[in-house]
N, C-alpha and C positions, 0 to 999 in steps of 0.2 A: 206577085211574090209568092212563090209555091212552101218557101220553107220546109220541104222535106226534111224526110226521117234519113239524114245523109250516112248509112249504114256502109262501111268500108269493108268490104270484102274481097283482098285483091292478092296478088301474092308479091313475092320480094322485088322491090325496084332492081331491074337489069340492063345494062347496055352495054354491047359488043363493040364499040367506038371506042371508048378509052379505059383505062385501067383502074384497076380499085384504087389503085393511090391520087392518080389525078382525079378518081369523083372528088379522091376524098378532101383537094387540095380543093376544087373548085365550089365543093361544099362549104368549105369552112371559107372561103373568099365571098360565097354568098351570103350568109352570115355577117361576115365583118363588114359588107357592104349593107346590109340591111341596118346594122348594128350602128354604125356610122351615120347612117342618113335621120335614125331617132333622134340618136345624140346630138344633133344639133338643132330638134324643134325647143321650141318654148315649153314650159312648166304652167298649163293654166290651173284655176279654180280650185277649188274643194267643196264638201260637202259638211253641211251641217242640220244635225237633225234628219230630218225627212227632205229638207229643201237645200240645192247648191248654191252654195255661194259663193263671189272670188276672194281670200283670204290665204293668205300662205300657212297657218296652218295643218291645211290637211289638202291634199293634190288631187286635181283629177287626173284620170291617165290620160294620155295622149291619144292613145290608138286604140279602139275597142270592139273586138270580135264577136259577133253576134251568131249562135248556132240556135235557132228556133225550130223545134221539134217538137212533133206530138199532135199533129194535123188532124193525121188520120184517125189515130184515138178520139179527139178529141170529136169528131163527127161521128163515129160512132158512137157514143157512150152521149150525144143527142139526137142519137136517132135519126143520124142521117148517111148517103153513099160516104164510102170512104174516102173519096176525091172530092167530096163537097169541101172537105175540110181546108184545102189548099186556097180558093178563093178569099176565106175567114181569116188567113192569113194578111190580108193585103193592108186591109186599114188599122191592126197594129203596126205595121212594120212601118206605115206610115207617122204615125203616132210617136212611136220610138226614132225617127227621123226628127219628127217637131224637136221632139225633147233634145237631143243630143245638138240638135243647131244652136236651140236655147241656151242652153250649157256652155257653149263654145267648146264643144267637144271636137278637135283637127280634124281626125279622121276616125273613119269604122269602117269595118269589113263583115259584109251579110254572107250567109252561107243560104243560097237559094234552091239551085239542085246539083246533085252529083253525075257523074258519069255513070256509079254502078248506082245510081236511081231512075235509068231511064230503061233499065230492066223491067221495069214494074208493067202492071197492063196496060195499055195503049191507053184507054179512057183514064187514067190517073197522069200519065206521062203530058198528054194534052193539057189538062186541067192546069199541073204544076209549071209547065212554061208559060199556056197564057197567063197566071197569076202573078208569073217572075216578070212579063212584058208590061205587065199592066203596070205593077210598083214601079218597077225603072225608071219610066217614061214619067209619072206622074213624080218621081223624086225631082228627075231631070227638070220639070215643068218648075218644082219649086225651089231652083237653084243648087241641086247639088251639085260637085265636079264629080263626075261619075264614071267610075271604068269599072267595064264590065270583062271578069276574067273565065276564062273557060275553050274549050276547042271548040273554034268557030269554024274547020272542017268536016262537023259533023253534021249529018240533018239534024240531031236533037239541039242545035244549037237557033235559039230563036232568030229568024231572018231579021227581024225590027232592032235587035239587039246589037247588030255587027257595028253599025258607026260608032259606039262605044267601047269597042276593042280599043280605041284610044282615047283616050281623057275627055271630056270634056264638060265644061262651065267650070265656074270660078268660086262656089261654095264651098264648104266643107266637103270633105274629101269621103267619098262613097267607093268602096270595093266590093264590087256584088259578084258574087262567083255563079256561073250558070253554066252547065254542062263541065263541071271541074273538074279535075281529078289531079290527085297530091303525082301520081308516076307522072302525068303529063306534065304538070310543072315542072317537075325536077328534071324532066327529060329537055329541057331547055337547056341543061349545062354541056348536053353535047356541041351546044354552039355555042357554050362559053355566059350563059349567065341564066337565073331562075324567067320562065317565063310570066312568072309575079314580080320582076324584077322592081320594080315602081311603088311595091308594096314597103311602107316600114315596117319594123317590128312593133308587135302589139303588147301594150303593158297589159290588158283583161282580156279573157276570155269570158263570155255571160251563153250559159246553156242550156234550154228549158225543155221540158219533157222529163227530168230527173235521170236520164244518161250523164253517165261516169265517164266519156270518152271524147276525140277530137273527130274521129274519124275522118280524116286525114286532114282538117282542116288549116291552111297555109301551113305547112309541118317547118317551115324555117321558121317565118316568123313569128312561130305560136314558141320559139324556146325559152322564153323567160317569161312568159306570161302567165301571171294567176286565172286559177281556172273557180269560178263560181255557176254552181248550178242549181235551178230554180226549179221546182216537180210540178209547178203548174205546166199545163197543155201550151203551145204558142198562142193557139186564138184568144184563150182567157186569159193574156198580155193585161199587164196594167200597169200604172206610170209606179206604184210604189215597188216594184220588179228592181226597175231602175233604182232607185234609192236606195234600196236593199243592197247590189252590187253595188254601187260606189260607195256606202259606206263602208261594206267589207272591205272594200281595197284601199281604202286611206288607212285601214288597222294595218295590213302588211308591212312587211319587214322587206323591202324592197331592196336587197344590195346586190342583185344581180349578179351572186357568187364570191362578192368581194369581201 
């Protein structure tokens, strides 16, 4: 799991295919279809204190985005290469996998590396997909259902990673993005649906490194979701992280515009 610093720097979604009015119908059909497939999971658990618990007072979300950033800082500032950082990633991410299974958390979506992250130098680029292979496979190992989303016509796309371009196991629901990019997704509705289509929409976003931003992360199904952000580095991940963000999000005022 590389957890890149997924810095978006891209210019305005365009295609010559079809017209502003049908993105914009096929936009808002992606939505209602994303919107549609939440609304009918279940309502589990809540949280109390430091520790969750299933109780109908206070809810867990359903779906929970995870943007872990701050790698590279975070090997520097111990004095080590700045793609060391991406390895230090892995047995959090692991970690926050235990926890979220524990919980009976449905589903989460990792944000692993981006499209405009494989800009970077070649010895970083290396570093952050073997870290993204490593995670996957070992979530896989521990039952997750896993899909992995990102353009698998790229070389930056991990060869090890392609059999989970489509779903696979039967655990809790893992969407781990790897060579992503939010134009590529959307450039899917030129054939008529998001090629995250399989993704629900997410009630939390959780974001570390102290960035204020999404950077394009699932950009449909981030539209209602609370965005909580943590200033620690990702590697100095710790389970009361978690606690922190589910408790903030049982305070929310949750009515989805209504």
């Amino acid at each position: 799991m590389s957890f890149t610093s997924p810095e978006a720097h891209q210019d305005a979604f365009t295609t010559q295919h079809v017209t502003a009015d049908s993105r914009l119908n096929m936009a808002m059909d992606a939505v209602a279809g994303v919107t549609h497939r939440s609304a009918q999971r279940s309502s589990p658990g809540c949280v109390s204190g430091t520790r969750v618990t299933q109780t109908p007072q206070a809810r867990l979300p359903r779906h929970i985005g995870f943007i872990p950033d701050g790698n590279r800082r975070w090997a520097v500032g111990h004095g080590l290469a700045r793609e060391a950082g991406y390895m230090h990633g892995v047995d959090p991410g692991l970690q926050l996998f235990d926890l979220c299974s524990s919980l009976g958390i449905e589903e989460v979506s990792v944000y692993g590396f981006t499209q405009d992250n494989t800009r970077r130098p070649t010895v970083q680029t290396e570093q952050f997909r073997h870290s993204c292979t490593v995670f996957a496979h070992e979530i896989a190992r521990r039952g997750a259902s896993l899909l992995v989303l990102g353009d698998d016509t790229s070389s930056q796309f991990p060869e090890s990673l392609k059999p989970f371009r489509t779903r696979q196991g039967d655990g809790i629901k893992v969407n781990f993005l790897a060579n992503y990019g939010w134009e590529w997704d959307l450039a899917g509705l030129r054939e008529g649906r998001l090629r995250s289509h399989e993704v629900s929409r997410m009630d939390l976003i959780v974001r570390w490194g102290g960035a204020r931003r999404l950077s394009g992360f699932l950009p449909v199904q981030s539209v209602y979701a609370d965005f909580f952000v943590i200033d620690a580095y990702w590697p100095a991940f710790e389970p009361a992280h978690l606690d922190q963000a589910l408790g903030w999000f049982k305070e929310q005022d949750r009515t989805l515009g209504g």
